[in-house]
C-alpha atoms as one frame of an Amber mdcrd trajectory, in Angstrom:
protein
   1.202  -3.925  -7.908  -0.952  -1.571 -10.420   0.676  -3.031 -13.216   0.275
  -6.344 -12.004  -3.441  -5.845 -11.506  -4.058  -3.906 -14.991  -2.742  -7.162
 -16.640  -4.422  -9.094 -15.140  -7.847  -7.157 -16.031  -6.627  -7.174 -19.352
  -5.752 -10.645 -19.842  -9.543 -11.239 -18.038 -11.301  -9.325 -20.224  -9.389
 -10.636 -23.336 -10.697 -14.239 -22.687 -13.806 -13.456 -22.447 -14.384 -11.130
 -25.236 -12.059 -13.294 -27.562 -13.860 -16.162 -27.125 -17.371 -14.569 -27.370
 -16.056 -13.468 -30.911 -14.924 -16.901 -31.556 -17.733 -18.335 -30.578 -20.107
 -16.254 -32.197 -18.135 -15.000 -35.759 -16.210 -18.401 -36.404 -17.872 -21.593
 -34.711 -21.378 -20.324 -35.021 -21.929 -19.186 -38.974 -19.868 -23.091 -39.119
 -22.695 -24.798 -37.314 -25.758 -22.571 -38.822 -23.514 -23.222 -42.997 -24.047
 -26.841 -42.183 -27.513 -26.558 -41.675 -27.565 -27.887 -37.906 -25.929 -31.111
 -38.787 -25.689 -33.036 -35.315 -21.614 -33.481 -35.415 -21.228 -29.682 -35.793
 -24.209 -29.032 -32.900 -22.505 -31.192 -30.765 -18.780 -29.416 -31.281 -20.396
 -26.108 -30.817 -21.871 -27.244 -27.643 -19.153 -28.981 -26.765 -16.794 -25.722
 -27.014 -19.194 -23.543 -25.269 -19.453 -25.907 -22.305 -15.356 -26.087 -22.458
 -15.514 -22.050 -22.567 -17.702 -21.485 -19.773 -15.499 -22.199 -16.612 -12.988
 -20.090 -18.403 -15.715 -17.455 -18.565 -16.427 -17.908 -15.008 -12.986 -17.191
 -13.891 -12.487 -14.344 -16.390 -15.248 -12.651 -14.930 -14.466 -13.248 -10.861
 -10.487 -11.936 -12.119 -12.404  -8.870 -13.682 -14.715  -8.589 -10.732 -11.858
  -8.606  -8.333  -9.006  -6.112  -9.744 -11.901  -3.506 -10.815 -12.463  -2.435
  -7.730  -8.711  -2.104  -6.802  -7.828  -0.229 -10.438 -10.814   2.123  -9.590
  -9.188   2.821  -6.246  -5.921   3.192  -7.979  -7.549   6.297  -9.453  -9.107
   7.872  -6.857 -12.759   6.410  -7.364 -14.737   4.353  -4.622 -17.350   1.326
  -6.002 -18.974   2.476  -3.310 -19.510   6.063  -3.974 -20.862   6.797  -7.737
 -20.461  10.334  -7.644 -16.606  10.098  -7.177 -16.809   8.561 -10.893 -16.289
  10.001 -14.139 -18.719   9.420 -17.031 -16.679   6.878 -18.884 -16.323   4.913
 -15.684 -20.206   5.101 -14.983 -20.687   4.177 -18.732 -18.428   1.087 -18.606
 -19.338  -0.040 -15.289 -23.385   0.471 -16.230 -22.378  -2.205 -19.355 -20.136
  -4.816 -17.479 -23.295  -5.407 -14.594 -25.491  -5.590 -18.197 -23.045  -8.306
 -19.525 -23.001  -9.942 -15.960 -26.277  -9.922 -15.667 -27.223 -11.449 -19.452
 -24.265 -14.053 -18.596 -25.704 -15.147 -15.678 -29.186 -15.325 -17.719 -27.724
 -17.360 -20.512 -25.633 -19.879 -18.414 -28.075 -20.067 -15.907 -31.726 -20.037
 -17.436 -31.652 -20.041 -21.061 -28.799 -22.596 -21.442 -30.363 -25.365 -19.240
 -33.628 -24.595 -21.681 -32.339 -24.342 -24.515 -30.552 -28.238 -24.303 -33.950
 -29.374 -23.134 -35.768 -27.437 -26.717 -33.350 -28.615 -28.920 -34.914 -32.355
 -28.495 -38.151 -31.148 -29.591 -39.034 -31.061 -32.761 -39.657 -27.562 -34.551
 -43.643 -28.100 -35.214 -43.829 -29.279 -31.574 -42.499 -26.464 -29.493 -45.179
 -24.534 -27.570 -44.328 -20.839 -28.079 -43.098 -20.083 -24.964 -40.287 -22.825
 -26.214 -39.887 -20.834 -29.472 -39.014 -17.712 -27.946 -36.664 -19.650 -25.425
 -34.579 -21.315 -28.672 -34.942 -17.549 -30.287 -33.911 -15.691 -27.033 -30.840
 -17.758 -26.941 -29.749 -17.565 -30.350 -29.891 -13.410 -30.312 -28.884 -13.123
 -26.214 -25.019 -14.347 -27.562 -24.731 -11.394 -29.913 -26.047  -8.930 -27.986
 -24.023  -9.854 -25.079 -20.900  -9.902 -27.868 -21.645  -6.319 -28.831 -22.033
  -4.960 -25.030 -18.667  -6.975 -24.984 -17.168  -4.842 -27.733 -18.742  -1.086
 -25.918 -17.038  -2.106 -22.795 -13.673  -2.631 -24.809 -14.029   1.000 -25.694
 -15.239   2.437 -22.809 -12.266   1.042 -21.272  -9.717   2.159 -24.228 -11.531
   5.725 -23.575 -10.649   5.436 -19.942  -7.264   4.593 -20.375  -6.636   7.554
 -22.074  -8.051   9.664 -19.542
């Protein structure tokens, strides 16, 4: 049953962070080299909307066997002090990553579709730090991505 749940972690956490790096090393420099062209907007938007439920169910998988592989070493979500530091460390970056998911799906997504129809020299500046807030929240949330992927490497040798 370990195994079964360690794979499936894995296989979780593999989506999601392979397709952030997808999204945002391949697809992304494509759409920004082609200066914005609407064809290659609309494919990029179109494969982060098709990458979302997938993100979605990578993350409830993740959110569901943590608990149990935590228990499978002695730890309790519940109690913080039974955790080591790597475990405190990794955990303290997946809620971050939850929690700027959530914010980019939720809020900044919605916005950002409703800023891209306005032209440049017409976006108040609360609109200009929306389109700028999304365009840097990806990355960040890629490189978080990447620290949990060692954190948990670190634990697993532990």
């Amino acid at each position: 049953m370990y195994s079964t749940l360690v794979i499936l972690h894995i296989l979780a956490a593999v989506t999601w962070v392979g397709g952030m790096v997808f999204l945002s090393l391949v697809l992304a420099p494509l759409v920004r080299g082609r200066k914005a062209a609407p064809e290659f907007m609309a494919l990029f938007r179109s494969a982060a909307l098709r990458f979302r439920p997938i993100v979605w169910v990578a993350m409830a998988i993740l959110v569901a066997t943590g608990p149990m592989l935590l228990s499978g070493r002695g730890m309790r979500v519940m109690d913080p002090a039974s955790w080591s530091g790597i475990v405190t460390v990794k955990l303290t970056l997946v809620a971050l990553l939850l929690f700027l998911t959530l914010l980019h799906d939720l809020v900044l997504g919605p916005r950002v579709s409703h800023v891209s129809a306005i032209p440049e020299s017409q976006r108040t500046t609360g609109e200009q730090i929306v389109f700028k807030t999304a365009r840097w929240l990806p990355r960040l949330s890629l490189l978080i991505a990447l620290a949990v992927v060692v954190a948990a490497a670190i634990l697993a040798r532990s």
